[in-house]
PAMAR-945071 format. One line per 5 residues: their letters; for each residue y, z, x of C-alpha. Coordinates in Angstrom, 1 decimal. Example, Ala and Ser with C-alpha at 12.3 -4.5 7.8 and 13.67 -1.06 7.14 Angstrom:
AS	-4.5:7.8:12.3; -1.1:7.1:13.7
END
This chain:
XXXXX	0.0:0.0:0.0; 2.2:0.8:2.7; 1.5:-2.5:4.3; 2.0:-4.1:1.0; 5.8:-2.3:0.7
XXXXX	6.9:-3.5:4.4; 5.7:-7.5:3.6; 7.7:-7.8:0.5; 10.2:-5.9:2.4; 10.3:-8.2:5.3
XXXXX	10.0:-11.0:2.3; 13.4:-9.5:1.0; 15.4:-9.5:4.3; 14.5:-13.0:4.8; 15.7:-13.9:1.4
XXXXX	19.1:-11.8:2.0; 19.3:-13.4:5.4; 19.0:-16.8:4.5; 21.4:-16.2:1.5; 24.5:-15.4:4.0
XXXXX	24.2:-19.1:5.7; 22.3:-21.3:3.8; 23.6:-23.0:-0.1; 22.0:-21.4:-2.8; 18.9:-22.5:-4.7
XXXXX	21.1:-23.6:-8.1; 23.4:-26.0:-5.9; 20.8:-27.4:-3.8; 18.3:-28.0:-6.8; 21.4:-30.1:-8.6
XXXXX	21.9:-32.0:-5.5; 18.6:-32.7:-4.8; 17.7:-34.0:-8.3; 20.0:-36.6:-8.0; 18.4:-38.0:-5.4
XXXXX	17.6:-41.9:-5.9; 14.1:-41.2:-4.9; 13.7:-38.0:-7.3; 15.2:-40.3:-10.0; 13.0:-43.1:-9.4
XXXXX	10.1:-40.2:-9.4; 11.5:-38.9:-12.5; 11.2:-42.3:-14.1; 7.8:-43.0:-12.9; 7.2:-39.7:-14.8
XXXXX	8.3:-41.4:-17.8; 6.2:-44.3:-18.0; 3.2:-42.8:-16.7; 3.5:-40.2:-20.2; 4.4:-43.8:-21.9
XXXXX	1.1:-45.1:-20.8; -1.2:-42.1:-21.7; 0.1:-42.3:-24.9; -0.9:-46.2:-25.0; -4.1:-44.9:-23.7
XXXXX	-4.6:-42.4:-26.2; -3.6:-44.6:-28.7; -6.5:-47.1:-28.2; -5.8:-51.5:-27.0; -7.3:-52.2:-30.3
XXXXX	-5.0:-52.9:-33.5; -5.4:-55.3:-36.5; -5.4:-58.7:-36.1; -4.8:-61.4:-39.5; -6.1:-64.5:-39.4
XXXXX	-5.1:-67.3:-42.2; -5.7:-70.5:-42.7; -4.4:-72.6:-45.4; -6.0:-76.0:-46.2; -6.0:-78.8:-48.7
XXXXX	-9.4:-80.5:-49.6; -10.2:-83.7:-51.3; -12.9:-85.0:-53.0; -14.6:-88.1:-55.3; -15.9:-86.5:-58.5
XXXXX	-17.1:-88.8:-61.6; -13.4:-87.9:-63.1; -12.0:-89.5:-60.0; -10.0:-88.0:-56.8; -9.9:-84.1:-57.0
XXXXX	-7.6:-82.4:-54.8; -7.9:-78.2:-53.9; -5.8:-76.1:-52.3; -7.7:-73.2:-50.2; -7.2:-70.6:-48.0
XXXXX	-8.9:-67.9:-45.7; -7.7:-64.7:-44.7; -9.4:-62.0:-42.2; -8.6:-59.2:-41.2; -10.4:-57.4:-38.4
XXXXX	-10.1:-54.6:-35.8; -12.4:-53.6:-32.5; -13.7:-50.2:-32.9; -13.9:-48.0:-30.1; -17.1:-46.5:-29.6
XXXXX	-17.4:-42.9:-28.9; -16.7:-41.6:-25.8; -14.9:-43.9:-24.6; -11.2:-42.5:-26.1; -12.2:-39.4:-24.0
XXXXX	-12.3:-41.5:-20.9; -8.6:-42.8:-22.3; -6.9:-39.9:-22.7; -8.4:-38.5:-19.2; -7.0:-41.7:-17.7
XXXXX	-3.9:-40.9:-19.1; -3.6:-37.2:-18.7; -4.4:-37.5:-15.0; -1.5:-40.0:-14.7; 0.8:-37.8:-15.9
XXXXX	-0.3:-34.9:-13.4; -0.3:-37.4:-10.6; 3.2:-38.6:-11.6; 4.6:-35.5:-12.4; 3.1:-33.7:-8.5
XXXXX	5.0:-36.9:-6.8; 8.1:-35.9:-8.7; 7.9:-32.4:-7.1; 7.2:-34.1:-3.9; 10.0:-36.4:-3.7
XXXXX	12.3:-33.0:-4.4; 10.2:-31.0:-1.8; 11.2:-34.4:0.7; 14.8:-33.8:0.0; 14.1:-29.8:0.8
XXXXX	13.1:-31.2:3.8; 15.9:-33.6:4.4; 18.8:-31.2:3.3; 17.2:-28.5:5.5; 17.9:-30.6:8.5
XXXXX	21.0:-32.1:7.7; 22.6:-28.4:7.4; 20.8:-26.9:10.4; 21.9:-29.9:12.2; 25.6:-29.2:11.0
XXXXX	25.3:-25.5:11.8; 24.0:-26.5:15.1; 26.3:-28.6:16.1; 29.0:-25.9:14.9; 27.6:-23.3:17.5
XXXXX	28.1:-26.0:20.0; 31.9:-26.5:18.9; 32.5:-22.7:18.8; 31.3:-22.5:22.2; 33.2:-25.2:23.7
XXXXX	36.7:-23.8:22.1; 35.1:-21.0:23.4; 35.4:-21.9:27.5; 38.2:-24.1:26.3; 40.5:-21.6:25.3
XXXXX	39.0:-19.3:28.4; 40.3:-21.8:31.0; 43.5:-22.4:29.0; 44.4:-18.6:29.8; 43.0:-18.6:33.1
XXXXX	45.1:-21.8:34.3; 48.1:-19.9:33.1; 47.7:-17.0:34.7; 46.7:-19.0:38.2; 49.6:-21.0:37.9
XXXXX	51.3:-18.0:37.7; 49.7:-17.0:41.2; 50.9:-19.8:43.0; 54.1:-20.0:42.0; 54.3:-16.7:43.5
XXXXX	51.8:-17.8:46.2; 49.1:-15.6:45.8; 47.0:-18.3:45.4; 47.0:-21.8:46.4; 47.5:-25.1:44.8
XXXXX	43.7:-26.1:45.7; 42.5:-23.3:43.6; 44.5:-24.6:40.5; 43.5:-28.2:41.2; 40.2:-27.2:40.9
XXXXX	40.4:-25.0:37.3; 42.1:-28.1:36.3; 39.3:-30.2:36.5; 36.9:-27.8:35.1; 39.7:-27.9:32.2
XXXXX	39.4:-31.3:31.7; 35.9:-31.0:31.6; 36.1:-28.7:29.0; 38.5:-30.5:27.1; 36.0:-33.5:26.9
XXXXX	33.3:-31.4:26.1; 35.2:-30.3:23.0; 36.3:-33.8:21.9; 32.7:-34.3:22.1; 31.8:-31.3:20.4
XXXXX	34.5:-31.9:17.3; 33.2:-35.4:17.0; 29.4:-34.3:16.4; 30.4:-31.7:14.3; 32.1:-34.2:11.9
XXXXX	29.2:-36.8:12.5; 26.8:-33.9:11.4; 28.7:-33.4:8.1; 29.3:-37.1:7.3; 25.6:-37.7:7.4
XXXXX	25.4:-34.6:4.8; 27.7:-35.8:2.9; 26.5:-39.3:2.7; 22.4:-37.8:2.1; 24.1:-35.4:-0.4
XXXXX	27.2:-36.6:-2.5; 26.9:-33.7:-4.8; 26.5:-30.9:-2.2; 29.3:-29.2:-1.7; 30.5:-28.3:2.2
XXXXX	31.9:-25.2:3.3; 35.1:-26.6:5.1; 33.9:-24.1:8.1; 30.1:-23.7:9.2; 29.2:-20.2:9.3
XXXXX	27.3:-18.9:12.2; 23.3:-19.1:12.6; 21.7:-15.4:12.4; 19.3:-14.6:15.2; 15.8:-15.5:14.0
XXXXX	13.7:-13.3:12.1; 9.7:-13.4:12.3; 7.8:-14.4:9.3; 6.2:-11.6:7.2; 2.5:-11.9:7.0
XXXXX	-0.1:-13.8:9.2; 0.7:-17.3:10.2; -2.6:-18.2:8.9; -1.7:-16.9:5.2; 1.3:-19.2:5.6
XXXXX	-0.7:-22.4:6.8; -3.7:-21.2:3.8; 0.1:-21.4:1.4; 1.4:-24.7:2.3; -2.1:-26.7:2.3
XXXXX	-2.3:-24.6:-1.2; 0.8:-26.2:-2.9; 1.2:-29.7:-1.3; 1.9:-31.6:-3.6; 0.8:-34.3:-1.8
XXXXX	-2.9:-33.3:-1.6; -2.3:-32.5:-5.3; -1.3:-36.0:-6.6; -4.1:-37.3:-4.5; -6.5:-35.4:-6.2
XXXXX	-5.1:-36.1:-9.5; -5.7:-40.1:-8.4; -9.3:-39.3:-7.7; -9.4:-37.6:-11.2; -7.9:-40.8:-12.7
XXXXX	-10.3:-42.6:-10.6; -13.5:-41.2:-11.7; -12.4:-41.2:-15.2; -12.0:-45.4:-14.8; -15.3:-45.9:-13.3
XXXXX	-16.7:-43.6:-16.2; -14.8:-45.7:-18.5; -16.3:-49.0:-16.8; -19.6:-48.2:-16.6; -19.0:-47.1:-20.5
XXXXX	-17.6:-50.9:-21.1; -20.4:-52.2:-20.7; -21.4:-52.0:-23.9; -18.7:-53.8:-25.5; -16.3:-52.7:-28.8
XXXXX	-17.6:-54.1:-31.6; -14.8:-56.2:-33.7; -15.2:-55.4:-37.4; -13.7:-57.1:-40.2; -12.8:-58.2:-43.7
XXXXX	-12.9:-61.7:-45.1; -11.9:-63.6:-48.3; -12.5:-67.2:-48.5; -10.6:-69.1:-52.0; -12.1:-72.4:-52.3
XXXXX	-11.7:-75.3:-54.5; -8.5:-74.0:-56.0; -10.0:-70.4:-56.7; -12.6:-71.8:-58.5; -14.9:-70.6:-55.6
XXXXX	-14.0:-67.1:-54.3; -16.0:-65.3:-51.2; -15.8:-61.7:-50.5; -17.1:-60.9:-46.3; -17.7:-58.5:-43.5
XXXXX	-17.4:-60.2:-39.9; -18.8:-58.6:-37.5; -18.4:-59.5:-33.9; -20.3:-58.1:-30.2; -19.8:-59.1:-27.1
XXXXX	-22.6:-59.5:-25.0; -21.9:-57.7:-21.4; -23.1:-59.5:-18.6; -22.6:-59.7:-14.6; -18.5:-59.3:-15.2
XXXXX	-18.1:-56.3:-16.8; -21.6:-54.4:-14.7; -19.3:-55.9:-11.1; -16.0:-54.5:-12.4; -17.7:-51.0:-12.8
XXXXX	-19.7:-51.3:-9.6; -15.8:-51.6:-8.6; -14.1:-48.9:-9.9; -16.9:-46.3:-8.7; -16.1:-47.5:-5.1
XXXXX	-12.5:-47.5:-5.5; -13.1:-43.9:-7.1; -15.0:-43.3:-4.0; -12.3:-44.1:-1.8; -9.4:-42.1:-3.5
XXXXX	-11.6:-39.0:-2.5; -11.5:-40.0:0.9; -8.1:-40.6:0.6; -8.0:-36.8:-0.7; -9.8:-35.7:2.4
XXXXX	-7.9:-37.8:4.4; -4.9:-36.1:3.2; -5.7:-32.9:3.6; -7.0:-32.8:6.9; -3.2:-33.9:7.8
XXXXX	-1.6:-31.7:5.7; -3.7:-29.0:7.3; -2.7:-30.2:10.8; 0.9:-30.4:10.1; 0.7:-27.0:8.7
XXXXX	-0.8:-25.6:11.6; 1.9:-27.7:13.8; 4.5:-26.0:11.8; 3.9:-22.5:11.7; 2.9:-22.3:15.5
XXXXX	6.2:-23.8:15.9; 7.9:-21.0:14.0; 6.5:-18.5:16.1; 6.7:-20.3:19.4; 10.7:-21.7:19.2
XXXXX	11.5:-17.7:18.0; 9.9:-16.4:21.5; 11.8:-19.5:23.6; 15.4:-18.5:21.5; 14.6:-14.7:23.0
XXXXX	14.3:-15.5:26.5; 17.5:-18.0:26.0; 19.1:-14.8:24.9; 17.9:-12.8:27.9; 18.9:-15.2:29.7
XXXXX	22.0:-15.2:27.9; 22.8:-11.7:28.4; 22.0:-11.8:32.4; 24.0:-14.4:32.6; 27.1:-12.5:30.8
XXXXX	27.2:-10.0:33.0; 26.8:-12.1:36.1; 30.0:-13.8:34.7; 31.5:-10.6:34.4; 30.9:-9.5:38.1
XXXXX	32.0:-13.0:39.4; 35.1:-12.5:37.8; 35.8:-9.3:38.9; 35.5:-10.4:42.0; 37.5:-13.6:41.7
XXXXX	40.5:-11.4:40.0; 40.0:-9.0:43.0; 40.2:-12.0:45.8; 36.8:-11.3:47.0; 35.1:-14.0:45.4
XXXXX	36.1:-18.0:45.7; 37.7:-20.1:42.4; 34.9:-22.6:43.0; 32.2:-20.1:42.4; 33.6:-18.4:39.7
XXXXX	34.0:-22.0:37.9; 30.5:-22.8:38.7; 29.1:-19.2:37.3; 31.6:-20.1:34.1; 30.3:-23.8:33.9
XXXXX	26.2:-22.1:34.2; 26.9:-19.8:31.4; 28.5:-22.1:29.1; 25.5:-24.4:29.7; 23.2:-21.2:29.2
XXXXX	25.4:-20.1:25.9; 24.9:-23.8:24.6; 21.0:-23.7:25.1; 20.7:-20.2:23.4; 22.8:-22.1:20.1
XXXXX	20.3:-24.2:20.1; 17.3:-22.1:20.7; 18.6:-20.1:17.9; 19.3:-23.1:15.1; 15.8:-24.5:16.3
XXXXX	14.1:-21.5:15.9; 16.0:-21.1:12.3; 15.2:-24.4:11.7; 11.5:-24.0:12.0; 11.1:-20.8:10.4
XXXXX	13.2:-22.0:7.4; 10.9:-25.3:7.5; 7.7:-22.5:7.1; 9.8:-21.7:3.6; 10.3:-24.6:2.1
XXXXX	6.9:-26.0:2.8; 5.2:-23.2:1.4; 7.7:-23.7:-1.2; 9.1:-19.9:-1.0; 12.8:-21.7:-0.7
XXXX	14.5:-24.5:-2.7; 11.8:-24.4:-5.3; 11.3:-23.7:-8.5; 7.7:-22.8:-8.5
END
């Protein structure tokens, strides 16, 4: 029990994390459903229900046939002439069993229709996941390079400073000049993937509205439970693996339905034959069978392989899904350890900085070497960013494949 309470309270801090720097389920689900894929889905949805209830409904209706003729004849009395006519009216009968197989048909149609719907949504999970992480990265790289920017700024005014009062030489400022300039091209660079980043989210998402600032990626939290109850989840609810199987339903249910036309619909009907100007009047039943033969015996040797296959697709399918689950949650845990030693790093590498400065401020230690620590930890500081949105990244991506974020299930 106690267990149980620290899960769903790791479960909850996730949750509250994600909240603080991610768009909340309500917006995302609106942008995402307008989608053109997840329309197109949404339509295949619709016809699929439109053919089930064709299906269910039966190919056989009534058909009429009429004929109107004249007839003439040579009778003692002379040249007789008759109008006539013949009306029938008949309709194949589906034999029993065979509607079953219909609505099965149809029914799986609608699950396999309705499982690529949620799919094509789960893709744009996917898809908005990485266009905000990629934003949010590329804002950690910005802040950092306003960061140094804004440093050197400072530092070249108090060195210029210096010299004019020559306690320092001109050598010294030439150099922090360059490492300026540097830094000023790094956040040119920096401002211009930033807006590339939200152009590309605002082009994949026309209805998702942008923060006009990019708040900052939290340090990574582990994933409650074991990673092989969240690889057992996603292979669960793919909805992939699910549509496929709802194919091999259909599948099975066609070859059933083959082998059952074999024995062909009988075509009942009614028929009234007026003849010789009513004089003669005929009252009938038509009955019509077709025969079966090597076509229809082929076409159901046919669908039982291609039912066949469909479950091999099935296999097929999971097998990658299970792979790609695997892939993913190793990933979780294995960019979450990289991001901590980027933040060791990041921390020895502070107060080195710190040191070096000192000692720069306090003449003992060279401008060129206190530009080169500064230029190593702004390097280190950009690789922790990243180690940290990656690491975000794929422990989000463990989330929204095991569909415990942007989805309604």
């Amino acid at each position: 029990m106690k267990r149980l309470f620290v899960i769903l309270l790791g479960a909850c801090s996730l949750g509250a994390q994600a909240q603080q720097w991610l768009p909340p389920h309500a917006v995302v689900h609106e942008a995402i459903d307008i989608q053109p894929d997840v329309v197109a889905a949404r339509a295949r949805v619709e016809a699929a229900r439109a053919r089930a209830g064709a299906l269910a409904a039966g190919p056989h209706e009534f058909q009429l046939d009429a004929v109107a003729q004249r007839r003439s004849t040579d009778e003692l009395g002379g040249r007789q002439r008759f109008s006539e006519s013949e009306f029938t009216l008949s309709r194949a009968i589906r034999l029993p069993g065979k509607a079953a197989l219909d609505r099965r048909i149809g029914d799986a149609g609608v699950v396999a229709a309705e499982l690529r719907l949620d799919d094509a949504r789960h893709q744009g999970a996917r898809r908005m996941l990485d266009d905000w992480m990629d934003w949010l990265r590329a804002a950690e790289h910005l802040r950092t390079a306003e960061a140094t920017s804004a440093l050197l700024e400072r530092e070249r005014s108090g060195l210029a400073r210096r010299v004019e009062l020559g306690e320092s030489s001109r050598k010294d400022l030439d150099l922090i000049d360059v490492e300026r300039a540097q830094a000023q091209a790094r956040l040119l660079a920096a401002q211009a993937a930033l807006h590339s980043t939200r152009e590309a989210m605002h082009s994949d998402f026309p209805g998702l509205p942008i923060p006009a600032s990019a708040p900052a990626v939290d340090p990574p939290l582990a994933l409650p439970e074991t990673p092989q109850a969240w690889i057992d989840r996603i292979i669960a609810r793919s909805h992939e693996i699910g549509a496929l199987a709802a194919d091999a339903e259909q599948a099975d249910a066609r070859a059933a339905r083959a082998r059952a036309e074999r024995i062909a619909d009988p075509v009942l009907g009614f028929r009234r034959l007026d003849e010789r100007g009513g004089a003669e009047q005929v009252n009938g039943l038509v009955l019509s069978i077709p025969l079966g033969g090597r076509y229809r015996a082929a076409n159901a040797q046919a669908e039982s392989a291609q039912a066949a296959a469909v479950h091999g697709d099935v296999a097929s399918m999971r097998r990658d899904i299970s792979r790609e689950a695997v892939v993913t949650v190793t990933a979780a845990a294995t960019l979450a350890a990289q991001w901590q030693a980027q933040r060791d790093a990041l921390d020895a590498s502070e107060a080195a900085l710190k040191r070096v400065k000192r000692g720069w401020e306090l003449g003992e230690v060279a401008v060129a070497e206190w530009l080169l620590v500064q230029r190593q930890h702004t390097q280190i500081a950009a690789a922790e960013a990243d180690a940290r949105a990656d690491a975000e990244r794929a422990r989000l991506r463990v989330l929204v494949d095991a569909h415990d974020l942007w989805h309604d299930e």
